[in-house]
N, C-alpha and C positions, 0 to 999 in steps of 0.2 A: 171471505166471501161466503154468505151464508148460502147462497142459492147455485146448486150447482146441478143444475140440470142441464143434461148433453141437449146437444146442438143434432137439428135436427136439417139433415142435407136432404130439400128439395131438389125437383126439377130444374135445369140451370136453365134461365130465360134472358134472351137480351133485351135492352131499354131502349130508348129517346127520349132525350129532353124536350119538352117543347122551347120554342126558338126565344119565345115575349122572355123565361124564366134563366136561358143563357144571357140573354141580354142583361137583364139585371141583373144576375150574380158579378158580371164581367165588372161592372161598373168600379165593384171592390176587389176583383182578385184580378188578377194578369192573366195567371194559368189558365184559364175556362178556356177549355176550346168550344168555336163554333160548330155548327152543321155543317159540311163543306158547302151541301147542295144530297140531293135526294142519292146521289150516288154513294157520297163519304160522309156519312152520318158520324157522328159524335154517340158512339155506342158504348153499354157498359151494365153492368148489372146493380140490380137493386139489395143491397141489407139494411134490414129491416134489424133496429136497435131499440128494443124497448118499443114505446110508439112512434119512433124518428125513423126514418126513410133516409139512404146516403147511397150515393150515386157513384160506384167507382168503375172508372175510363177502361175500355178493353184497348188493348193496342196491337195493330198486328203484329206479327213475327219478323225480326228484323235481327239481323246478324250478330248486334251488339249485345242483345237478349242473352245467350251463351255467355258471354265475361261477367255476368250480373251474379255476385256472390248473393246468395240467399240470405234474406232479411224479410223483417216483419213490410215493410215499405208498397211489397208490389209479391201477387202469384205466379208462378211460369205456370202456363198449358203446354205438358210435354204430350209426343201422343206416346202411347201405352208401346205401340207394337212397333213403328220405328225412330221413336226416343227423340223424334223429331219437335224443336221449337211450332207452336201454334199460336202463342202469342202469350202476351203478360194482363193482369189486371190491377192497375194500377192503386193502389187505398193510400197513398203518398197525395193523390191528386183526387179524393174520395172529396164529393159534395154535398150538402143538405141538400135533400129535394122534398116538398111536398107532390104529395100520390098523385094529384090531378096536374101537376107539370109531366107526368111521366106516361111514356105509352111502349107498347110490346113492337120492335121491331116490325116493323112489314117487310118480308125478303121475298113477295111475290115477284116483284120487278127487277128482282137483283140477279147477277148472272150467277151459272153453274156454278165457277170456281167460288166466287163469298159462300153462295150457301154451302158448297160443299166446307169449307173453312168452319165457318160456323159448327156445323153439323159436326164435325170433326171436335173444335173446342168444346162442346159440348158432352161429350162422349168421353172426354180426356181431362176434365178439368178436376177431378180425383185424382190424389194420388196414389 
């Protein structure tokens, strides 16, 4: 590999699909989750590969997350201070997206606890 320049860790931002470009990926794949509804978004961050955009799923925090032996497959968000599961990010279930199917979460409307969540994943998602 001749090119080995470090990676450079931005700001951790969440996404949205837009719904016309879930629709069509579904067509071929099974796995695509939907938007549930403006409540349960189909959320997840963007890497940026060369000029390729790939969409990988956040998931929340779920019990089973713990039994998960580390692999290249999926990230845990532990928190820093109480070691607590925050959730995983999925690159197992990692999608092509073009930039204009994709937009920055809106968490105006969303209650306390998501944002706080968020905020929290955010804050944690370094190890």
């Amino acid at each position: 590999m001749k090119d080995n320049k470090k990676l450079k860790l931005e700001r951790l931002n969440f996404f949205v699909i837009d719904h016309n470009y879930i629709n069509f990926l579904s067509q071929f794949d099974k796995h695509i989750a939907y938007n549930k509804d403006e409540k349960r978004p189909y959320v997840g961050i963007i890497l940026k590969i060369r000029e390729y955009c790939y969409f990988a799923p956040l998931f929340s925090p779920k019990l089973k997350h713990k039994m998960y032996k580390d692999n290249l497959s999926f990230f845990k968000i532990i928190s820093r201070k109480s070691k607590n599961n925050l959730g995983i990010i999925r690159f197992s279930n990692m999608i092509p997206v073009p930039q204009e199917s994709v937009c920055l979460l809106d968490t105006e409307n969303k209650s306390y606890g998501y944002k706080r969540l968020l905020s929290e994943q955010c804050l944690n998602y370094r190890k």
